[in-house]
C-alpha positions as CSV (number, residue, x, y, z in Angstrom):
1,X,16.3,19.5,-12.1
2,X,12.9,20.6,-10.6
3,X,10.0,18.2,-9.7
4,X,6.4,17.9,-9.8
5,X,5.1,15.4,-7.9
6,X,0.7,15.2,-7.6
7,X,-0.1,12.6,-5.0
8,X,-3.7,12.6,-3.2
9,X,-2.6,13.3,0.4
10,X,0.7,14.4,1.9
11,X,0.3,13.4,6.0
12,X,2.6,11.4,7.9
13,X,-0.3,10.0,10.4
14,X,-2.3,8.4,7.4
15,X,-2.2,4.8,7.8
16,X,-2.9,4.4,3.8
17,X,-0.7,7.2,2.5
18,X,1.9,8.0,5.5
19,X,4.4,5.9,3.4
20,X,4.6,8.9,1.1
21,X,6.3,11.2,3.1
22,X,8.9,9.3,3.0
23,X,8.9,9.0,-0.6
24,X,9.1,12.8,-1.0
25,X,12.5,13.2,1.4
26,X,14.4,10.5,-0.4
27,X,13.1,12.2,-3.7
28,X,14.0,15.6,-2.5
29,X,17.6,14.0,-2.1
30,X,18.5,14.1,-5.8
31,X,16.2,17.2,-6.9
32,X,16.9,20.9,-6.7
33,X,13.4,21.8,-6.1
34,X,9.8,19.9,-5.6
35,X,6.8,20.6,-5.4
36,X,3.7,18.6,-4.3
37,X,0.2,19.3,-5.5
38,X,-1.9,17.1,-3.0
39,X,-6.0,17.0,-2.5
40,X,-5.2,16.8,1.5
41,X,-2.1,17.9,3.9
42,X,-1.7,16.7,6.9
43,X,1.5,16.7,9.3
44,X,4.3,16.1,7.7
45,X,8.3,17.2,8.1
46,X,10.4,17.7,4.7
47,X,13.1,19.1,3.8
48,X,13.2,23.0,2.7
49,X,13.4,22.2,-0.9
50,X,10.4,20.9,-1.1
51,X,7.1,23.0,-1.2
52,X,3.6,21.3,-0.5
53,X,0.5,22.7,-1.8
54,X,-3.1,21.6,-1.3
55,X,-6.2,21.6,-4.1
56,X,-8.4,22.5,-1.3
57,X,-10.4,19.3,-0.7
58,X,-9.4,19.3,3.5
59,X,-10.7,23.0,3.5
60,X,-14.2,21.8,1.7
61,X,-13.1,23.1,-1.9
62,X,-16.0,22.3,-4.1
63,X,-14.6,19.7,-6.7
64,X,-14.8,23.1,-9.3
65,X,-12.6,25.0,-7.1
66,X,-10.1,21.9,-6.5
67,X,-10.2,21.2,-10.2
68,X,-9.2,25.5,-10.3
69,X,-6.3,24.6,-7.9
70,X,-4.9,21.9,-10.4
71,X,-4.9,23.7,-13.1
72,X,-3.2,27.0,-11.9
73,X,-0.5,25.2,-9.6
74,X,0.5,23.4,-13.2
75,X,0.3,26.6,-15.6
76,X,2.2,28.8,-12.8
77,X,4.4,26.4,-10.8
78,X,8.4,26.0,-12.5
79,X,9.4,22.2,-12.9
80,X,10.9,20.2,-15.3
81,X,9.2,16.6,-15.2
82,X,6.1,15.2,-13.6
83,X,5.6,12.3,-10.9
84,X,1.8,11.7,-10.7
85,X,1.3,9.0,-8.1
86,X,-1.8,6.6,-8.1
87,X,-4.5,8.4,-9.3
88,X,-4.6,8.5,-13.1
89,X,-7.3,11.1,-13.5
90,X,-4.6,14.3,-12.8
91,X,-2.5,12.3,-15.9
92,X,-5.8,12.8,-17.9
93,X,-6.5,16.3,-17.0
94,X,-3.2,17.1,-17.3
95,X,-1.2,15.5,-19.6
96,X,-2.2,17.5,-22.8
97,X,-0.8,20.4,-21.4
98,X,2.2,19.0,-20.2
99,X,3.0,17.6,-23.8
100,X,2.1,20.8,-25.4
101,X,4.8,22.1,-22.9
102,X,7.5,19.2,-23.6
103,X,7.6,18.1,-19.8
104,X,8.0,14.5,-19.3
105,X,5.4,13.2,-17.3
106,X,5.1,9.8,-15.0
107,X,2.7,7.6,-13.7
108,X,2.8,5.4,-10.7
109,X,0.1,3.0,-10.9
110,X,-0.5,-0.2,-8.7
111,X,-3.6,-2.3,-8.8
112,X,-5.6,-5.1,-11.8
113,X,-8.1,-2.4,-11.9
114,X,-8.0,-1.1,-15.8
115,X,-10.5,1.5,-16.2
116,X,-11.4,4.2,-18.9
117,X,-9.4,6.8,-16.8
118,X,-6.2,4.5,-16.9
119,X,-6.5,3.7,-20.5
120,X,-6.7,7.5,-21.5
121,X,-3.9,8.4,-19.2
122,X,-1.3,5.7,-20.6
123,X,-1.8,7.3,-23.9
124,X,-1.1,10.6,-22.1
125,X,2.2,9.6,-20.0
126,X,5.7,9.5,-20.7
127,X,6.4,6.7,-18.9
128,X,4.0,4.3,-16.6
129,X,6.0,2.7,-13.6
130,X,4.5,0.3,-11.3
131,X,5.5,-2.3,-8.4
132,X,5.1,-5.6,-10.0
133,X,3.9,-6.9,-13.5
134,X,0.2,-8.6,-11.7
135,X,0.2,-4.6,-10.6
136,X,-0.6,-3.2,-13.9
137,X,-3.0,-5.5,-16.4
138,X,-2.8,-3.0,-19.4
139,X,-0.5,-4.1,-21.9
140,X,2.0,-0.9,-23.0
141,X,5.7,-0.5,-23.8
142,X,5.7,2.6,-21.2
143,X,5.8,0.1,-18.4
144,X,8.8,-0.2,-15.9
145,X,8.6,-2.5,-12.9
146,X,10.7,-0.9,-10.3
147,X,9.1,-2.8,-7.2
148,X,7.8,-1.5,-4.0
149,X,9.4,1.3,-1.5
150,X,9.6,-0.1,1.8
151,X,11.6,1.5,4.5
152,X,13.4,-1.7,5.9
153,X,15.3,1.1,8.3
154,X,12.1,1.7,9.8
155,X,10.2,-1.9,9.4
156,X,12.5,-4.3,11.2
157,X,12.5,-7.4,13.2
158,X,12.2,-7.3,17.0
159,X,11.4,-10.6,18.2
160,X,11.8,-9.4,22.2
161,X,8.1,-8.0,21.5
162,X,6.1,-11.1,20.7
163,X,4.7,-12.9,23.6
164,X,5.0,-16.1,24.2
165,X,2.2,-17.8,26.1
166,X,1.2,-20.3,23.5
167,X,-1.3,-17.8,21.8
168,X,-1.1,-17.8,18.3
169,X,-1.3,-14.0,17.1
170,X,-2.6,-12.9,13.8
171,X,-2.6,-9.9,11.7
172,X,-4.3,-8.5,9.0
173,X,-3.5,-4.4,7.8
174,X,-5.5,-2.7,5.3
175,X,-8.9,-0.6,4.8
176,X,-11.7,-2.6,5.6
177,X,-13.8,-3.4,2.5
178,X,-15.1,-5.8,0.7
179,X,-11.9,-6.9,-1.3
180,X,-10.2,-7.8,1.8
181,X,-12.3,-11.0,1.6
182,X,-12.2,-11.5,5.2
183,X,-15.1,-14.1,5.2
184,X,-12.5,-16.5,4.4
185,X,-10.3,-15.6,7.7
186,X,-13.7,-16.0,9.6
187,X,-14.4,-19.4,8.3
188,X,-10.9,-20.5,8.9
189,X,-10.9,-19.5,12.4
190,X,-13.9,-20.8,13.5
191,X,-12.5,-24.6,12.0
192,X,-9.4,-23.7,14.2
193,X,-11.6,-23.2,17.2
194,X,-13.1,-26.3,16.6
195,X,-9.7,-28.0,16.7
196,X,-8.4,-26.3,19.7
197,X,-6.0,-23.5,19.0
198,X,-5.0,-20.9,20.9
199,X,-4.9,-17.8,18.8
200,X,-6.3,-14.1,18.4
201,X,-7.0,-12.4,15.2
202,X,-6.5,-8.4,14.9
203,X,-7.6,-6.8,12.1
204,X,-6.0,-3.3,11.5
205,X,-7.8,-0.9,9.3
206,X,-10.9,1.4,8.7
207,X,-13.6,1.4,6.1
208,X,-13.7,4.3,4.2
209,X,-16.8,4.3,2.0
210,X,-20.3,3.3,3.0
211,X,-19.9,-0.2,1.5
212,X,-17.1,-0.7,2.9
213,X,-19.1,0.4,6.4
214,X,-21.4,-2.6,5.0
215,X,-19.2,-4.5,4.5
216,X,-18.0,-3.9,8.3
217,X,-21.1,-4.4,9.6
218,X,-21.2,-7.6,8.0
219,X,-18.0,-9.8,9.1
220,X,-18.7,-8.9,12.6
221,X,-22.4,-10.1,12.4
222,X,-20.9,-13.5,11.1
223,X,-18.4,-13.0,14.0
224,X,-21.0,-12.8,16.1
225,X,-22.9,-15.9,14.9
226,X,-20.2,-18.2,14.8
227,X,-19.6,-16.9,18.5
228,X,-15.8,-15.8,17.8
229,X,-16.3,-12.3,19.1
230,X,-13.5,-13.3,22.0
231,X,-11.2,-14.2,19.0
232,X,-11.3,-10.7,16.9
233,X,-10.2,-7.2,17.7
234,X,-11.0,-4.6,15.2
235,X,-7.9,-1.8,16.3
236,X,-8.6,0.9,13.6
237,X,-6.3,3.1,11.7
238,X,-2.8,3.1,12.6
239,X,-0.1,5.8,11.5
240,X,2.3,4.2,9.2
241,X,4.9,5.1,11.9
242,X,3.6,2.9,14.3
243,X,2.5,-0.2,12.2
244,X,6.4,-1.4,12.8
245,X,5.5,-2.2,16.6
246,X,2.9,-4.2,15.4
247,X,4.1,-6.3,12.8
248,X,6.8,-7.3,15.5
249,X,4.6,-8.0,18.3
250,X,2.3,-10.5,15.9
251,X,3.3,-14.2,14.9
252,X,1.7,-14.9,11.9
253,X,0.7,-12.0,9.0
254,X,-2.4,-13.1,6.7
255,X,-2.8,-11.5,3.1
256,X,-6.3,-12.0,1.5
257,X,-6.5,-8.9,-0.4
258,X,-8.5,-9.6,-4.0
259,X,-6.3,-6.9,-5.4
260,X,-4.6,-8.7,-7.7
261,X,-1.8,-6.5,-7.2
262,X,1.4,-6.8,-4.7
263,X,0.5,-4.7,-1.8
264,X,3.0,-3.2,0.6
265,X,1.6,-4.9,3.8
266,X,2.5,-7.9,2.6
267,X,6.2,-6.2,2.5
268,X,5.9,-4.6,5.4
269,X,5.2,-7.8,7.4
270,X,8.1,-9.8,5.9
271,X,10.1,-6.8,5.9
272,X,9.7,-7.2,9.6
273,X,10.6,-10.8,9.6
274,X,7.0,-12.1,10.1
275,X,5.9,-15.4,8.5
276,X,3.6,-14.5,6.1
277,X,0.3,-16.2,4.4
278,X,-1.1,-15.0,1.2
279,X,-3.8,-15.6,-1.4
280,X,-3.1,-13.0,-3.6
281,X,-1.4,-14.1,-7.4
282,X,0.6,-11.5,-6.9
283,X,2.9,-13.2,-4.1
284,X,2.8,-16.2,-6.3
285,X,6.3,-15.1,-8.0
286,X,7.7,-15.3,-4.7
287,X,6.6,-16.7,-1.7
288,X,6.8,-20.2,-1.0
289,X,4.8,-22.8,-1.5
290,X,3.6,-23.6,2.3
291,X,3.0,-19.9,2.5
292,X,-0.1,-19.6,-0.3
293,X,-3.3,-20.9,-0.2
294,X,-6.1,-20.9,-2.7
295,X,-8.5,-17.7,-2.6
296,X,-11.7,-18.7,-1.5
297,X,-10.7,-21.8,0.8
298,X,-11.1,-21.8,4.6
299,X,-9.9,-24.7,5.1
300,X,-7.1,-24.6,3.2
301,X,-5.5,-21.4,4.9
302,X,-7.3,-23.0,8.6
303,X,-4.8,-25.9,7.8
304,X,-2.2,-23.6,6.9
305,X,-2.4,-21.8,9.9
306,X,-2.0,-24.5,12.1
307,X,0.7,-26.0,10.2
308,X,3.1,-23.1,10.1
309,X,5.9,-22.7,12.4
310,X,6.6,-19.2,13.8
311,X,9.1,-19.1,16.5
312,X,11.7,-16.9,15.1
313,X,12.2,-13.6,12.7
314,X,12.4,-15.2,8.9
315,X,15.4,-13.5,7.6
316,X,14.8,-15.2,4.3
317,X,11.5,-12.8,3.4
318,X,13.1,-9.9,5.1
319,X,15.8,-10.4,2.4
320,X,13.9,-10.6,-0.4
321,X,12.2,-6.6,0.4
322,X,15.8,-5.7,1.0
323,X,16.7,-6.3,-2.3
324,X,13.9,-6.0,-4.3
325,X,11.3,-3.3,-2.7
326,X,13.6,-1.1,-0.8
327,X,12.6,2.3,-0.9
328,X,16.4,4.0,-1.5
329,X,16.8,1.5,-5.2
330,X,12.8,2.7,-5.8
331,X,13.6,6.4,-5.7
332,X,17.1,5.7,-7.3
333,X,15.5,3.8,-9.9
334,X,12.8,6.5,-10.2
335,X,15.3,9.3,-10.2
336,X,17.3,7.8,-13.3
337,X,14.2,7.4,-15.6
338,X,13.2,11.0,-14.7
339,X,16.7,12.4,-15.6
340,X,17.2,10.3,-18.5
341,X,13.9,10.0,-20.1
């Protein structure tokens, strides 16, 4: 069986979209042939089965010519099914063509966001597959929950990295922007410097539009005016490859994304045995109690914090990714639906 797969950028060194790679070469396992339509390429390593080819938008394509790209890699490319990932727009613009053509087409959609764009593309696709049921808020029968695809080969415990000096270290991984809600974490530190604790807060991750430069600017003014400057380091983008290293070198993960869906830093952390503490009602269905707290309360996750015990790898969280969200059942479970749909 051959493969379409349309993703937005295919580079291993993306700290947002790096995961995919990886997604593609365990695909590639249990195809004959793919090929991947992306906006961007980047670096990337995959197998010789599998044939990458970019719309033009890292080149400075106008959005006409990108939009040209699409639509001729579609009309001339050989493939039996498609595997649009994310971005429902290319299930819009192509999904009438693809039925006309009797090719079963897939969406992978994870976020509470519904939009117009979303709506017209369910009605388009075959089948809509997403990570949990908080990750996709428009009712259909299309919708399969497969979970997450974490590679627990490559996010792992190693508890010989964190220091211990009676420093509290805390991480936080995703693009910087205003959903993040990161006021919260600033609130809740300065109450824990107030109380005395040793602790450092790194916050890994870029903005990538100009509010989210805004919104930048902003948490490290009120950094600056509650004097906490010595207790944040912004680090930046990471590769997805190297995020293991620090997962394992932190103590204590915090999840305040306002996403609404489950994201795969959340994962990643507990994949990598760290404790974990979340606001998001997605990791309501699993986590434990001790290890939630309510959205907008800084004193709730400051008391938290303090409160939570972090001296060794929790195997119990690393357990659950394991046999929920591991990315060899995603692809499996993926693979199945595309043959048998």
């Amino acid at each position: 069986m051959k493969l379409l797969i349309i993703t937005q950028k295919v580079d291993q060194d993306d700290q947002l979209l790096g995961f995919f790679v990886g997604w593609i070469k365990e695909f590639a396992k249990n195809f004959k042939t793919i090929a991947v339509l992306c906006l961007e390429r980047g670096n990337y390593g995959l197998p010789d089965n599998v044939q990458v080819i970019g719309m033009g938008k890292d080149k400075n394509k106008s959005k006409l010519g990108q939009l040209f790209n699409f639509y001729r890699a579609i009309i001339m490319l050989e493939y039996d099914a498609v595997f649009v990932h994310m971005n429902p727009v290319w299930m819009v613009l192509g999904g009438p063509y693809w039925r006309l053509m009797g090719r079963k087409s897939f969406l992978w959609y994870t976020s509470k966001g519904v939009t117009l764009k979303l709506r017209l593309a369910e009605k388009l696709a075959d089948i809509i597959l997403t990570a949990s049921p908080e990750s996709f808020r428009l009712p259909s029968n299309k919708v399969f929950v497969t979970g997450h695809g974490i590679d627990t080969d490559l996010f792992v415990p190693d508890s010989g990295k964190k220091m211990k000096d009676g420093v509290l270290r805390i991480l936080s991984v995703g693009r910087i922007a205003p959903v993040k809600n990161y006021e919260i974490l600033i609130e809740a530190a300065k109450m824990m410097t107030d109380k005395g604790l040793k602790f450092e807060i790194s916050l890994i991750g870029a903005p990538a539009l100009d509010k989210d430069k805004n919104y930048e600017s902003k948490i490290r003014a009120k950094i600056k005016k509650l004097n906490l400057d010595d207790y944040f380091k912004f680090i930046g983008k990471v590769n997805n490859k190297e995020l293991p290293s620090y997962y394992q070198s932190y103590n204590l993960f915090i999840h305040l994304s306002k996403t609404g869906s489950l994201d795969k830093t959340l994962l990643e952390a507990m994949a990598c045995g760290m404790q974990v503490l979340s606001s998001n009602d997605a990791a309501q269905g699993f986590l434990p109690t001790g290890s939630l707290f309510k959205e907008d309360d800084p004193k709730e996750l400051a008391d938290k914090i303090m409160g939570t015990s972090v001296d060794a790898p929790d195997g119990q969280l690393r357990r659950y990714v394991i046999e929920r969200h591991n990315l060899d059942a995603l692809i499996s479970k993926i693979t199945k639906l595309l043959i048998n749909k």
